[in-house]
C-alpha positions as CSV (number, residue, x, y, z in Angstrom):
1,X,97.0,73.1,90.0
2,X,99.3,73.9,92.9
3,X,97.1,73.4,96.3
4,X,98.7,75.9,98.8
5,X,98.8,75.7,102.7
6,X,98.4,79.2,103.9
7,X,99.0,80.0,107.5
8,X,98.0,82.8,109.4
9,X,94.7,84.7,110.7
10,X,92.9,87.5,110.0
11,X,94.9,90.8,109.5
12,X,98.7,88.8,109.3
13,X,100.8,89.3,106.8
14,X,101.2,86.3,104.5
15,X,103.1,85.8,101.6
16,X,101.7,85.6,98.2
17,X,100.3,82.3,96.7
18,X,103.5,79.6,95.6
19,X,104.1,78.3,92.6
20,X,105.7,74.7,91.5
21,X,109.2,74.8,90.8
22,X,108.8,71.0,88.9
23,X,112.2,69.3,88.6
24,X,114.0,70.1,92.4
25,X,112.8,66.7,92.9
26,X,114.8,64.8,90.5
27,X,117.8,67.2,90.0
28,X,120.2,65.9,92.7
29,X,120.7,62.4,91.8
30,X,117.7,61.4,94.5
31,X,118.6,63.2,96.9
32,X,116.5,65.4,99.1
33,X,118.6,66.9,101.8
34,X,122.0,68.1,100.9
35,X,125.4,66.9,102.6
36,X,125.7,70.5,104.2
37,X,123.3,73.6,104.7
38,X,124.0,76.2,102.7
39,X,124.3,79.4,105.1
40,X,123.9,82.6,103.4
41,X,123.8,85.8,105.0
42,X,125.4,85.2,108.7
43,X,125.6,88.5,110.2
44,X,127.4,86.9,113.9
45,X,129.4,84.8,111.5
46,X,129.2,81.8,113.5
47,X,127.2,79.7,110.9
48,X,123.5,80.1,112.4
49,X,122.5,82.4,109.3
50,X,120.3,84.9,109.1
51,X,119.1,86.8,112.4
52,X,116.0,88.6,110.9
53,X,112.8,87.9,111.8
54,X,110.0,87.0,109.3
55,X,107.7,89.8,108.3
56,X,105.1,87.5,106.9
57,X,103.7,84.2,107.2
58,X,103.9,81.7,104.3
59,X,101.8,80.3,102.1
60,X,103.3,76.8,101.1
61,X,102.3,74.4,98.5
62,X,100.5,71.2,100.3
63,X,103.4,68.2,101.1
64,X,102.8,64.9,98.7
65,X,105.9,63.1,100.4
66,X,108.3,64.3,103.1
67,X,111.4,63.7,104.6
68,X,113.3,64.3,107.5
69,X,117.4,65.0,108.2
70,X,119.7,65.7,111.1
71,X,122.1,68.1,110.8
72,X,125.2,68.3,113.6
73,X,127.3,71.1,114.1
74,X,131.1,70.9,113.0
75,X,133.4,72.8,113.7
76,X,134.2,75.1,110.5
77,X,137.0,78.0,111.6
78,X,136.9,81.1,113.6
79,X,134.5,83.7,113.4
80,X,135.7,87.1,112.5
81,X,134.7,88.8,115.4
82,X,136.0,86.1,117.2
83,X,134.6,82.7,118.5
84,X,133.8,79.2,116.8
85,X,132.4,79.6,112.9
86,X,130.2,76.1,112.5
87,X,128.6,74.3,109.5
88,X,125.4,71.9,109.8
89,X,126.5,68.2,108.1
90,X,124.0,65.5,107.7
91,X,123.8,63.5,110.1
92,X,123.0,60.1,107.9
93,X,120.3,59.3,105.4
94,X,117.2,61.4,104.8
95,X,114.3,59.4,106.4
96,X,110.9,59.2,104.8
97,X,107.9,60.1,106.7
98,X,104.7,58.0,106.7
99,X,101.4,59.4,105.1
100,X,99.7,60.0,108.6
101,X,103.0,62.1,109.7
102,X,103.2,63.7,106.2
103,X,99.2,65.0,107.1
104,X,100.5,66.0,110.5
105,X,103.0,68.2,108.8
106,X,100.2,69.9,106.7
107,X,98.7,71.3,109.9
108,X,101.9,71.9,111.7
109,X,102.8,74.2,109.3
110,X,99.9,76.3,109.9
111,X,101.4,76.6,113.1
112,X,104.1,78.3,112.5
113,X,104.2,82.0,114.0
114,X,106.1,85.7,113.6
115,X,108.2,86.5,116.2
116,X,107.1,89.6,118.4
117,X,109.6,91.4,120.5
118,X,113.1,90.5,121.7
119,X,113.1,86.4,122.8
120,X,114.9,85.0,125.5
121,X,116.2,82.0,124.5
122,X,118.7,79.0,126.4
123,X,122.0,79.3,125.2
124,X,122.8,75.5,124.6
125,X,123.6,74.2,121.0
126,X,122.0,71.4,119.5
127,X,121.0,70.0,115.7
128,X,119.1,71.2,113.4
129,X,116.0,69.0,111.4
130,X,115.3,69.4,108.2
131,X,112.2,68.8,107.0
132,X,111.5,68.4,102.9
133,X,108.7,67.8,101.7
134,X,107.9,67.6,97.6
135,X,104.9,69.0,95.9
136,X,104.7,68.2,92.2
137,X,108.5,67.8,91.8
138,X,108.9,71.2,94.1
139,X,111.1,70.6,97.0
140,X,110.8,73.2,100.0
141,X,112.7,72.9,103.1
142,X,112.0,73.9,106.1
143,X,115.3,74.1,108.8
144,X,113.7,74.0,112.6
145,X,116.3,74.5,115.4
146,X,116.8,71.9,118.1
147,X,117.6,74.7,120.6
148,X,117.7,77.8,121.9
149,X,114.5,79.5,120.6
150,X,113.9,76.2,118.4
151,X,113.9,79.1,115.3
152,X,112.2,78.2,111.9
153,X,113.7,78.8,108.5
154,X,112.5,78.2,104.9
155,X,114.3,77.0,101.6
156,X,112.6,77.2,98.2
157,X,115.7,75.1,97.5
158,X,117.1,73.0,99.9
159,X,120.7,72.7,98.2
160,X,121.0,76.4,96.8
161,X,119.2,78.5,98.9
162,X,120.2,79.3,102.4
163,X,117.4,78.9,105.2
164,X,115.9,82.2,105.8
165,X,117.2,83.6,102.6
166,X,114.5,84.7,100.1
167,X,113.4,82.5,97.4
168,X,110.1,81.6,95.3
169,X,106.7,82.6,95.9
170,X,105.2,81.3,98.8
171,X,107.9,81.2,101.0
172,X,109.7,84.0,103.2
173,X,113.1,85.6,104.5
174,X,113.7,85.2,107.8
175,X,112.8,83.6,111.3
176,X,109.8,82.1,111.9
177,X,108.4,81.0,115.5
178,X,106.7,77.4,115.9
179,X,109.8,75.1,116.0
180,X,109.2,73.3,118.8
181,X,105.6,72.5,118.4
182,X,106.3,71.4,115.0
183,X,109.1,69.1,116.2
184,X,107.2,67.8,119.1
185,X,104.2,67.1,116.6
186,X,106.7,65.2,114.5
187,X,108.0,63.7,117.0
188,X,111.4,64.8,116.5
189,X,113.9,66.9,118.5
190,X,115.3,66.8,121.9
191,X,114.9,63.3,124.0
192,X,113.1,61.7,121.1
């Protein structure tokens, strides 16, 4: 029986109930995170992915075991329209979190919110954090932003499908707010 977090309040959108995907778990040699992100739609073409906010909330499958990764930018090309084009490496191992930080997770997912209205966000550059967590074999990533607006994205898949990009049930195409609450309850991101 798949145990589900679902986030949101009365009268929010939310996406319907998940479902277990068994087997992302042990399909990449023991890996979690992959050596790149995948990027998928990119309409600046500059490597951040998609622009689009969210237009529902999830409704995730609990975390069992988690795990967290760095990515840095690299340099990848030019973008068409000009400018740098970037991809988002690992930066070393994934790191496992401990149960009470796993729980912590659970909640700060609930957390998480749709954006409303135009942000105005810093126009630094910094890392992005993965953070995968496994539910019966299920893998789901979910890419937070170390700058800027600190934007959230979800993968059904960390190493096929691109944050932000549609994927299984449960989880949901596009930006989602909450980043930097869910780093700082991680205690991960910027100065940590």
């Amino acid at each position: 029986m798949a145990t589900a977090l679902v986030t949101g309040g009365c009268g929010t959108p939310t996406a319907a109930g998940p479902s277990v995907h068994a087997g992302e778990a042990s399909s990449h040699a023991g890996e979690v995170c992959p050596p790149r992100l995948p990027i998928g739609e990119d309409p600046g073409g500059h490597g951040f992915g998609t622009e689009s906010a969210a237009q529902e909330l999830p409704s995730l499958l609990n975390p069992e075991t988690a795990w967290v990764c760095r990515y840095d930018t690299m340099m990848a090309g030019r973008a068409p329209g000009g400018g740098a084009r970037y991809s988002w490496d690992r930066a070393g191992p994934a790191r496992l979190l401990d149960a009470a930080t796993t729980a912590e997770l659970a909640d700060a997912v609930d957390d998480l919110t749709l954006l409303e209205g135009e942000q105005a966000c810093t126009a630094d550059l910094g890392p992005r954090w993965m953070i995968v967590y496994d539910h019966g074999g299920d893998l789901t990533g979910m890419v937070v932003d170390d700058y800027g607006c600190h934007d959230v994205r979800l993968t059904d898949e960390p190493f096929s499908t691109a944050p932000g990009a549609s994927g299984q049930e449960g989880t949901v195409e596009g930006i989602l707010g909450g980043g930097a609450d869910l780093l700082d309850r991680l205690g991960l991101g910027s100065g940590k």
